[in-house]
Each structure stands twice: as structure tokens, then as C-alpha cells.
C-alpha positions in Angstrom: -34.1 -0.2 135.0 -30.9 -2.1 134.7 -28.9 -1.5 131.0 -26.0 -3.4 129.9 -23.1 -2.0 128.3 -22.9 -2.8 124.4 -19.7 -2.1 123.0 -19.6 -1.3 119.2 -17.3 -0.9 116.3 -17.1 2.9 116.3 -14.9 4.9 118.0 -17.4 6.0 120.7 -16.5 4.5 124.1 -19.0 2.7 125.8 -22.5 2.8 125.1 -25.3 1.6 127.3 -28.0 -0.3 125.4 -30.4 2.7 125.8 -27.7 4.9 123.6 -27.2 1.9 121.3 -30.8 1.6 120.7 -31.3 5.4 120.0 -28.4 4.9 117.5 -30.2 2.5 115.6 -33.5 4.0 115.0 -31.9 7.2 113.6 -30.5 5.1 111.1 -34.2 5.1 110.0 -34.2 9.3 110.3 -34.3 11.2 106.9 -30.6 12.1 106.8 -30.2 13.5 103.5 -32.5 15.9 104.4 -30.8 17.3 107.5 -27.2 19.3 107.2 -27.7 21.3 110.8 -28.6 19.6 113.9 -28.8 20.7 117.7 -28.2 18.1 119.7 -30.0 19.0 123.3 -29.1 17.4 126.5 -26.3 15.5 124.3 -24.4 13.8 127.7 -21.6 12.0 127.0 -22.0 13.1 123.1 -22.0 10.0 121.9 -25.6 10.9 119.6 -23.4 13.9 118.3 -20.3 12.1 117.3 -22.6 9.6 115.1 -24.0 12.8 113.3 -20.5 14.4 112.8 -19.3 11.2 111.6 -22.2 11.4 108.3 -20.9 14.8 107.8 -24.1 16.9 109.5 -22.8 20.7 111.5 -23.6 19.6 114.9 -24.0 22.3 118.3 -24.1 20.4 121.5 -25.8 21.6 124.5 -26.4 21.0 128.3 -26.6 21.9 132.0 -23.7 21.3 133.7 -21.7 19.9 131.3 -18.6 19.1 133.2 -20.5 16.7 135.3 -20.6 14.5 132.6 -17.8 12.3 131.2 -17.9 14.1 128.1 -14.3 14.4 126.2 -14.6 18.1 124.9 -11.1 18.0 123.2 -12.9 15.0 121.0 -15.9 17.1 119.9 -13.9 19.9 119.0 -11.8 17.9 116.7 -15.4 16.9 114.9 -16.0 20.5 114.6 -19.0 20.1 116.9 -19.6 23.2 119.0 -20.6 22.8 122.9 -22.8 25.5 124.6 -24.0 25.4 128.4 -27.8 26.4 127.9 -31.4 25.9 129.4 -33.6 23.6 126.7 -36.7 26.3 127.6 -34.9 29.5 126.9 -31.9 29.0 123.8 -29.7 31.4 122.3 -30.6 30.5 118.8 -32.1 32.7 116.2 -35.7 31.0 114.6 -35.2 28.7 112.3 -31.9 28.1 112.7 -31.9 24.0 112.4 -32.6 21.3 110.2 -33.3 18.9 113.1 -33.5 18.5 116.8 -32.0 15.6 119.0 -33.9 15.5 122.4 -33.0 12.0 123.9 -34.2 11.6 126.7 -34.5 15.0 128.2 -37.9 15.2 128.3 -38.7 13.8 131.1 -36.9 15.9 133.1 -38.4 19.2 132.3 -41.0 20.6 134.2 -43.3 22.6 131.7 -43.0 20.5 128.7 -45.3 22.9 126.3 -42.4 25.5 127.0 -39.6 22.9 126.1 -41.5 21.7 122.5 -42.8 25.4 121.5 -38.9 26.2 122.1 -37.6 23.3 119.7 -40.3 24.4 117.5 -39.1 28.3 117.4 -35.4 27.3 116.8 -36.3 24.4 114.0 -37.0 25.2 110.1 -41.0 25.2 109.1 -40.7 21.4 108.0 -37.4 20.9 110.1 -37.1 17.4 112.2 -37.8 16.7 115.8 -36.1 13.2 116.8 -37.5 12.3 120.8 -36.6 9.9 122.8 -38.4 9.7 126.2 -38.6 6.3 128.7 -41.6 4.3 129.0 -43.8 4.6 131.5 -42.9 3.1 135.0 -44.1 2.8 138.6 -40.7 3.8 139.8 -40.0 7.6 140.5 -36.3 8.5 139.5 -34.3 11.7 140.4 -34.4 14.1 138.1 -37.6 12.9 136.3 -39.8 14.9 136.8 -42.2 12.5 135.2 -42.2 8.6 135.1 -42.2 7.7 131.4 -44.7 7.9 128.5 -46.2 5.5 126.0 -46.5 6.3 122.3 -50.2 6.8 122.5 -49.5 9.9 124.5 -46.6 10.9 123.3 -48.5 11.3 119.5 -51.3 13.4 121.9 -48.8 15.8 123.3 -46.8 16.6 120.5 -49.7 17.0 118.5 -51.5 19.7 120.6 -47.7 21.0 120.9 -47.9 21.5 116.7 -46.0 18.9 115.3 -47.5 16.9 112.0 -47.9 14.0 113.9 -50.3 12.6 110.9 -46.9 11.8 108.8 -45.0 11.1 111.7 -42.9 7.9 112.6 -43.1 5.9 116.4 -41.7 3.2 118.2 -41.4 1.8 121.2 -37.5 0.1 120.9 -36.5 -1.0 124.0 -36.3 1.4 126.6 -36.8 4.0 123.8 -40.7 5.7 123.1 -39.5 7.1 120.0 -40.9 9.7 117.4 -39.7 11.3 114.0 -42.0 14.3 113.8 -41.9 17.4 111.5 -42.4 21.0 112.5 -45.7 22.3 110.9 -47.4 25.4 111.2 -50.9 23.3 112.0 -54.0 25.6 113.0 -55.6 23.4 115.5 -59.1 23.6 115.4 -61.0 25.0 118.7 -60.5 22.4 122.2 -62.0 22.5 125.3 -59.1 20.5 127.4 -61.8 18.3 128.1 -64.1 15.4 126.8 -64.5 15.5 122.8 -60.7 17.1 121.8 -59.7 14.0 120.6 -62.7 13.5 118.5 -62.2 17.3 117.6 -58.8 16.6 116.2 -59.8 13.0 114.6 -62.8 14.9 112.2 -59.9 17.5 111.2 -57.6 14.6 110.2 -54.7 15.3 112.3 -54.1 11.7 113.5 -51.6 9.4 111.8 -54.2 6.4 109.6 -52.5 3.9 111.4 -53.7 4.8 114.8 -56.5 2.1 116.1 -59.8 4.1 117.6 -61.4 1.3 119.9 -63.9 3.9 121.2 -66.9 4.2 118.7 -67.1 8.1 119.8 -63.3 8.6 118.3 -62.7 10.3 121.6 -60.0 7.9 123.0 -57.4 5.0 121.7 -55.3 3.0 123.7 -51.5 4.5 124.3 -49.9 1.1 124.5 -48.7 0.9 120.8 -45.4 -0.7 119.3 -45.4 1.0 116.4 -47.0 3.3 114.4 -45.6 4.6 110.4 -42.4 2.7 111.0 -40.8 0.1 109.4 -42.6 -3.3 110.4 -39.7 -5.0 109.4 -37.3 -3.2 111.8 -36.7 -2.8 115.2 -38.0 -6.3 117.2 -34.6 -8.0 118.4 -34.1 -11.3 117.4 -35.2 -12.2 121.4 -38.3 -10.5 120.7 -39.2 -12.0 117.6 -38.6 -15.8 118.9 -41.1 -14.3 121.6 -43.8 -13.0 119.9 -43.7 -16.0 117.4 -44.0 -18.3 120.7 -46.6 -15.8 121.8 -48.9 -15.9 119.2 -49.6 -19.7 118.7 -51.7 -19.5 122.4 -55.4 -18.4 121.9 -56.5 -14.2 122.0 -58.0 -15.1 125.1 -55.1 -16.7 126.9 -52.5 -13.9 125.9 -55.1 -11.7 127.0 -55.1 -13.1 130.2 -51.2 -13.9 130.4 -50.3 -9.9 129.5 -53.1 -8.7 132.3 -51.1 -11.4 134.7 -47.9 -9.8 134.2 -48.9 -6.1 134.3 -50.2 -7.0 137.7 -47.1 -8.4 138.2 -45.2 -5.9 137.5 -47.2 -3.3 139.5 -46.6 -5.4 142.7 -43.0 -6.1 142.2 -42.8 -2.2 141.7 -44.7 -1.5 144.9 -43.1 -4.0 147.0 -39.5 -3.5 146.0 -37.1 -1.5 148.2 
């Protein structure tokens, strides 16, 4: 997917839009009630700066760190600290963190139960997870060792990982699928990774209200959801809003048909293009 570069008044470099975006929904994150944050898979650091900058203790970390065009000199004079360290085994005590960045690392790790019961170890009880993962796609990248996500199963995942996903905040921004979750220590009741979890974890009231149940079992709900807890004020561009407004004076029926159109259209263009 192609990004353009957004330049902004900070003193950041260059960020692509997919950066810029992440940027903006954390200005929706609890802040004053986060001092300490870890900051995995941090790239060029430009997520880290932005929490330096509001005063937060930041530690930076990655996998080959050099290979990115990250200005260590820069960090260091923002007192944030930079350690070279696997996301499924890190040397931090439990509990060590307020909050955890994980933008868009996810997607490249290959047991992702190992990578979320790790953020949970090193996070506080009722310490902060803030993910960003792609959307789903067709189109297999290197590295990824999956192809995206929508918020539906995003919520699923973390949820059967122990996060309170009930309070929780998502949003698919752009090329962002984006949650604010909380570390919990949630009993989950007995599942069968099989047929009736989902209505297992619906009776036990682990699901956030504002999740739609179209299946009359409560055993299944559609992924593809803009938003979910957030803000409905927030987050549609101004592009997106002239859209949707345009959008919404055709019949149910006809954007029914016109969004079943495209996905098909979008499947072959993904299938067909070298």
C-alpha cells in the first residue's frame, strides 16, 4: 500500500501517513495516567520522541536497530534509552511499565500468544497496551508473517490473550486497526477452541456493549468494524466524511450492493496485479 509523506510541525523528520495517523489517535490515549512506557519495535523513533516530548521515561527497543535510520544521538538527548531485544523474551522485570507501544509489529511475529503474554508480564496490573496492526490484505509482504487484521479479530485475540477488552477503545484510522486495551488479570471461563467460545465469553460479559451480535446464537459478529468505544466524533478525515455523507443518501440496498462490488474488486485487482 502506497503512503505519502506528511510533513508536520515537530521536530521529527519525515513521517509517512501511517506514523502520522498512529500519532494522532494516541492523542486520544490516557496520558496522565502513564509516566513509563516501552516503546517495542520503535523504527525510526519517531512514536518515542512524541512521548518524550509530554515528559513520559521512554525505553526503545528493536532487532537490528542500525538498519534503521534512526538518529541515536537525538534519543539520547531526550533521555530515552535504546536496547536491542527480541519482543517474545525482554529483559524487564514484571510490572515494570505503565504502557506498551507495539505499532505495527505484530504482524510480524510468529507466535503471537507469546508476544502479548510477554507485554502482559512486563506491564502494570491495569497498565496500557497501545496496538497498531495493518488491515487485512490479499497481498503477502516480507516480513509479515500475517496479512493484516480487522478490529473484530483483533478484540477476539486480545481478549483470549487477557486483556479487558470490555472497556477497551478501537479503530480502524487509515491504515491503522487500532486498540487502547488494559492489562487485567481476567479468569476466562472454560473454551473448547471450537464452536460456542464466543457465546461462552458473551454470557460472562467479557465483550465491549458496543459490539453488534448478528448471529441470534451470540456465537459470531462480523470483524469489519470502524469503531468501537472511541470517540465518534474523531478520526474520519475530512475526505471520508464528504464520502460517507455522499454515501448514505443512496438506498441500504444499493450500498449494499456498491461495497459487495468493490470488495470483489478489490480481490481481483489483488490477484491479477504483478
Amino acid at each position: 500500500m502506497l503512503v505519502r509523506p506528511l510533513y508536520i510541525n515537530m521536530k521529527y523528520k519525515k513521517f509517512d501517513q501511517r506514523i502520522a495517523d498512529c500519532i494522532e489517535l494516541l492523542n486520544d490515549a490516557p496520558l496522565d495516567k502513564i509516566n513509563t512506557i516501552l516503546d517495542i519495535g520503535a523504527g525510526e523513533g519517531q512514536i518515542s520522541l512524541w512521548f518524550s516530548e509530554r515528559g513520559k521515561e521512554v525505553i526503545a527497543t528493536g532487532l537490528e536497530i542500525d538498519s534503521y535510520n534512526l538518529d541515536k544521538d537525538e534519543l539520547k538527548e531526550k533521555n530515552i534509552n535504546i536496547l536491542e531485544c527480541n519482543v517474545e523474551k525482554m529483559p524487564f522485570e514484571n510490572d515494570s511499565f505503565d504502557a506498551v507501544v507495539l505499532s505495527h509489529v505484530l504482524e510480524h511475529c510468529l507466535d503471537i500468544s507469546v508476544v502479548l503474554q510477554e507485554v502482559k508480564r512486563v506491564l502494570k496490573n491495569d497498565g496500557f497496551l497501545f496496538l497498531f496492526v495493518p488491515p487485512y490484505s490479499n497481498y503477502i509482504i516480507s516480513g509479515h508473517a500475517t496479512t493484516g487484521w480487522n478490529l473484530g479479530q483483533l478484540i477476539y485475540v486480545l481478549l483470549l490473550n487477557g486483556f479487558n477488552v470490555k472497556d477497551g477503545k478501537f479503530i480502524h484510522y487509515g491504515y491503522n486497526v487500532c486498540a487502547f486495551v488494559q492489562n487485567s488479570n481476567i479468569k476466562l471461563p472454560p473454551l473448547r477452541r471450537d464452536g460456542g467460545d464466543i457465546n461462552t465469553l458473551y454470557k460472562a460479559g467479557l465483550f465491549p456493549e458496543e459490539l453488534c451480535f448478528y448471529d441470534i446464537t451470540f456465537d459470531g459478529f462480523k470483524g469489519d468494524i470502524q469503531s468501537i468505544n472511541w470517540n465518534k466524533k474523531s478520526k474520519l478525515k475530512r475526505k471520508q466524511k464528504i464520502i460517507l455523507a455522499i454515501f448514505k443518501l443512496f438506498h441500504r440496498s444499493i450500498r449494499k450492493k456498491f461495497v459487495n462490488y468493490m470488495k470483489r474488486l478489490f480481490d481481483f485487482l489483488s490477484l491479477n496485479t504483478n
